[in-house]
C-alpha positions in Angstrom: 32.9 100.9 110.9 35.8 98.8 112.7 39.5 100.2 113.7 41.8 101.4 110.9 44.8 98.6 111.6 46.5 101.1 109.8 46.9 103.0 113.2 45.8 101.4 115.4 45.9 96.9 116.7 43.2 94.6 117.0 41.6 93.8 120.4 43.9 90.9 122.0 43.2 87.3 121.0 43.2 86.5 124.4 40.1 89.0 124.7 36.4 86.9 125.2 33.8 88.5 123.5 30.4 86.2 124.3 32.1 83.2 125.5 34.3 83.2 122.3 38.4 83.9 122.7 39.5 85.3 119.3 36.2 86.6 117.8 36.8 90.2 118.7 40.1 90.2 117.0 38.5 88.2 114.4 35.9 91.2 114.0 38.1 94.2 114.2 40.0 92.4 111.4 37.3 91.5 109.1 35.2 95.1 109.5 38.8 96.7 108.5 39.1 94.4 105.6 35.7 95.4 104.3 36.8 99.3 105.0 40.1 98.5 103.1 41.8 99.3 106.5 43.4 96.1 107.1 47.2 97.3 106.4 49.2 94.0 107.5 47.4 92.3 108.9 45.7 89.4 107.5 41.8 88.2 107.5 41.1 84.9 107.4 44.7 84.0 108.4 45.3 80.4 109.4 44.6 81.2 113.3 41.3 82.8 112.2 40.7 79.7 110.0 41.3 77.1 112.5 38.8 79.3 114.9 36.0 78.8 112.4 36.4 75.7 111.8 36.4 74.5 115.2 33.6 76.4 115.8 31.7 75.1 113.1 31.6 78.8 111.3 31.5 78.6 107.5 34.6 81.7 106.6 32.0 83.1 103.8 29.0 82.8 105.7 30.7 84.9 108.5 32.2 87.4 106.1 28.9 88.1 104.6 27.3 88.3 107.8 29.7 90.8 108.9 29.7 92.9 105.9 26.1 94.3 106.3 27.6 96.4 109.1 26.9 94.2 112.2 27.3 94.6 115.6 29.7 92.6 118.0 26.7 91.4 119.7 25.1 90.2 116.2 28.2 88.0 115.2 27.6 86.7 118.8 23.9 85.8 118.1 25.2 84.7 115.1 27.9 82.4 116.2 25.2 81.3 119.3 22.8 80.1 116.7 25.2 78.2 114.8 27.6 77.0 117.6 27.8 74.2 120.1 28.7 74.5 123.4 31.4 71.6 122.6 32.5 73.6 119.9 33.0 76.5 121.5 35.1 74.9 124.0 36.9 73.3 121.4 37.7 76.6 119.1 38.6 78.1 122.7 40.9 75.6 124.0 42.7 75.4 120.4 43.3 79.6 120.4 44.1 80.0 124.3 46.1 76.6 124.7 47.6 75.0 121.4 48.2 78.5 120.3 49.3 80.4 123.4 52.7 80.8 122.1 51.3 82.6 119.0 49.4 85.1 121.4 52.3 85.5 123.3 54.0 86.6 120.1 51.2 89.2 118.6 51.2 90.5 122.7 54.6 91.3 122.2 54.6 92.1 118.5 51.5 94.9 119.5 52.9 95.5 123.1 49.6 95.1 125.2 50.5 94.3 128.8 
């Protein structure tokens, strides 16, 4: 089971899980979504949208996958097996540089330092 985002934030976008920025706050969000714990926050937002599609991830195939109660090291194989390395440098450049001002904003907005 993810975090309640009723209580508590999502891990940072800024945070790298397997070489990906955004998937961890990706995951928290999605695994509260399918515990109905997702409060205001939004999965599958536009951010997380143009992170897929970047990398190349189908939304409903990484919903589903995530649904059966996977691991963060799962959705990594997962994205691994389905993800260039061009990709992932493009899905990480768009998050961290194109949309630094939007991380900047949900730091502030969640107050991690």
């Amino acid at each position: 089971m993810g975090l309640d985002l009723r209580t508590q934030n999502p891990r940072r976008g800024r945070e790298f899980l397997g070489g990906y920025a955004w998937l961890a706050r990706l995951n928290d969000k999605a695994r509260a979504k399918a515990a109905g714990t997702l409060d205001e926050y939004i999965c599958l937002c536009p951010m997380d949208e143009g992170f897929l599609s970047r990398a190349g991830v189908e939304p409903a195939a990484y919903l589903e996958f995530i649904a059966q109660g996977k691991t963060d090291d799962d959705i990594v194989s997962f994205f691994d097996q389905r993800v260039t390395g061009r990709q992932r440098e493009d899905a990480n450049r768009w998050i961290l540089i194109d949309k630094s001002s939007n991380l900047d904003r949900q730091d502030e907005e969640e107050i991690h330092t």
